[in-house]
BAGU-525851 format. One record per atom (N, C-alpha, C, O): z, y, x; residue in three letters. Coordinates in steps of 0.02 Angstrom, whole numbers, padded with zeros to 5 digits, always signed. Atoms other than C-alpha are relative to their C-alpha. Layout:
// BAGU-525851
ZYXala/...
END
This chain:
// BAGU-525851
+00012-00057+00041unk/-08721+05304+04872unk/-00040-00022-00061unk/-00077-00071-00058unk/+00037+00007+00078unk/-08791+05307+04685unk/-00006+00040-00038unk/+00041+00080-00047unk/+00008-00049+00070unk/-08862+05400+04543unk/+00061-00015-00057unk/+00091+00027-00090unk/-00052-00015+00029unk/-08740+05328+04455unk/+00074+00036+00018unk/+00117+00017-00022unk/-00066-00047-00017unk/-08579+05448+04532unk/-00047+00052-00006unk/-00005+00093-00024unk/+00009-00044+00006unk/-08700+05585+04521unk/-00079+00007+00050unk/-00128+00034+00024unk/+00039-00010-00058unk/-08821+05577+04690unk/-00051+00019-00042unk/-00061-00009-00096unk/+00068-00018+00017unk/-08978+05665+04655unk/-00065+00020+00072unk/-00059+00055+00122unk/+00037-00036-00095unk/-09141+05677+04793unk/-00020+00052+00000unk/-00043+00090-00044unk/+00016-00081-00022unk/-09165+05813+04886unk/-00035+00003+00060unk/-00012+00031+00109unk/+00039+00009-00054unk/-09310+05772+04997unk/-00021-00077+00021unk/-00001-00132+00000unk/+00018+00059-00035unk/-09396+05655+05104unk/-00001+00029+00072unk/+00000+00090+00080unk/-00009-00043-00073unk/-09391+05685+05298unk/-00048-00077+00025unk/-00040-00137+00015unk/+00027+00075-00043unk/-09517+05575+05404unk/+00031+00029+00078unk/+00031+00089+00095unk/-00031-00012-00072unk/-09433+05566+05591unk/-00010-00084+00052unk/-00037-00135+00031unk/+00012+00062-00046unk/-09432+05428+05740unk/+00066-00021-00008unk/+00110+00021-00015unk/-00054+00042+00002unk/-09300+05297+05732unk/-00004-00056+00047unk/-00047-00100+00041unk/+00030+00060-00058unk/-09283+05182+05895unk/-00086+00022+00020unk/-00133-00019+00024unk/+00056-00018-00014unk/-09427+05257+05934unk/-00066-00038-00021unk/-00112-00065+00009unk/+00070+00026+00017unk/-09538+05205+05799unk/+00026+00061-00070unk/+00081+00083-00083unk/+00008-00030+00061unk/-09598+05308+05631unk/+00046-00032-00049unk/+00045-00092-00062unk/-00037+00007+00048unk/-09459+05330+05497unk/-00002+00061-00055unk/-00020+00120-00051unk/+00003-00055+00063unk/-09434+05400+05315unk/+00086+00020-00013unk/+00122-00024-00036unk/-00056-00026+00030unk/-09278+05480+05281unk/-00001+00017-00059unk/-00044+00056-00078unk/-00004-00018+00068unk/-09220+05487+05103unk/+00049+00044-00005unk/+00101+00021+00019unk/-00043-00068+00011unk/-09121+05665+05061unk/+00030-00017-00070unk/-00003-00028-00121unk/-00012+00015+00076unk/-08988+05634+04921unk/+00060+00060+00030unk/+00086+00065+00085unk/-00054-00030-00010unk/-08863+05776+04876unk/+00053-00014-00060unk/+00044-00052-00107unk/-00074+00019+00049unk/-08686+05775+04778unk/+00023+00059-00001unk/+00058+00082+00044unk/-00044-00070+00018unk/-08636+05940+04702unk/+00062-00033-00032unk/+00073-00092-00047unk/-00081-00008+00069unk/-08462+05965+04595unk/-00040-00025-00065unk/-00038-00077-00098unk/+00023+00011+00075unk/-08563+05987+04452unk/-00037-00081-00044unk/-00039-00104-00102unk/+00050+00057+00028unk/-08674+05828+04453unk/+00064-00068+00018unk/+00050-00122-00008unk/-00062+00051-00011unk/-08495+05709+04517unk/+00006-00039-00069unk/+00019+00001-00114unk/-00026+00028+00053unk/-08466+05590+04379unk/+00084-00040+00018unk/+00090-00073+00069unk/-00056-00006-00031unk/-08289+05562+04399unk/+00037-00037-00050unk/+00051-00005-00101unk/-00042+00033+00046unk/-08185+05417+04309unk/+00035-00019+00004unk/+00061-00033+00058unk/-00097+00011-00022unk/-08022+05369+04256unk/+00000-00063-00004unk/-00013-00107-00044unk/-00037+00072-00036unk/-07965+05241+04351unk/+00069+00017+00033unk/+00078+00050+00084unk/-00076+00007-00044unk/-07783+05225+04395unk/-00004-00039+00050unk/-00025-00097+00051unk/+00016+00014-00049unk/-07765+05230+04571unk/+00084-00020+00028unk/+00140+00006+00025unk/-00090+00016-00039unk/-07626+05121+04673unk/-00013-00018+00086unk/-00064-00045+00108unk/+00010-00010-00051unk/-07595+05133+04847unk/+00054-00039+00043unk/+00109-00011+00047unk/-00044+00036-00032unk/-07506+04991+04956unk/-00004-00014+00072unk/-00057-00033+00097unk/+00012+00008-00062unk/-07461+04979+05127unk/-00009+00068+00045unk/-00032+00069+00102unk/+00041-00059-00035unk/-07491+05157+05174unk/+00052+00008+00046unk/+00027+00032+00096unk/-00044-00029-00037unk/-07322+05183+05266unk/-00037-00050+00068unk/-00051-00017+00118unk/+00023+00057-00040unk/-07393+05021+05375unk/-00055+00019+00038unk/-00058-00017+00088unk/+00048+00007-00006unk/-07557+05090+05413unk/+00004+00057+00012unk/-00021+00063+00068unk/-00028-00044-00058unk/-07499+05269+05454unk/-00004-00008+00053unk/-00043+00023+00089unk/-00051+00016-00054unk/-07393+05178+05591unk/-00056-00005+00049unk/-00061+00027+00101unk/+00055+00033-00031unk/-07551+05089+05643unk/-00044+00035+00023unk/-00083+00011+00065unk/+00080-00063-00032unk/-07679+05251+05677unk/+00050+00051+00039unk/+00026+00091+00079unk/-00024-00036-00038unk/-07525+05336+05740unk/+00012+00060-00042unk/+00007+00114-00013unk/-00038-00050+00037unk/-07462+05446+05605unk/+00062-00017-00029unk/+00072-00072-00054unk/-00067+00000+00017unk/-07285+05481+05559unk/-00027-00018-00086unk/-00073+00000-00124unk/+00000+00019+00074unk/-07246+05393+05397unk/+00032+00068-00038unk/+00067+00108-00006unk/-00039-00058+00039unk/-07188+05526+05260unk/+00011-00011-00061unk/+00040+00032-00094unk/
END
């Protein structure tokens, strides 16, 4: 995750982790704050990899 796509914090949370003291860092991602760029997107192999998780190719 990054400020640069948009993430902004939204908190701190202290909690136990493995049962020792931890900080949780709170980040959220609205619509509005998304930075969203054009990149042409290509997609290979998908009929293959369907097959493979067990979905009908289409």
């Amino acid at each position: 995750m990054s400020k640069k796509v948009g993430y902004t914090e939204s908190g701190w949370q202290r909690m136990a982790r493995l049962g020792k003291p931890a900080t949780q860092r709170r980040l959220v991602l609205t619509a509005d704050s998304l930075v969203r760029y054009e990149h042409e997107l290509t997609i290979e192999g998908l009929p293959a990899f369907r097959q493979s998780i067990g979905l009908a190719s289409t």
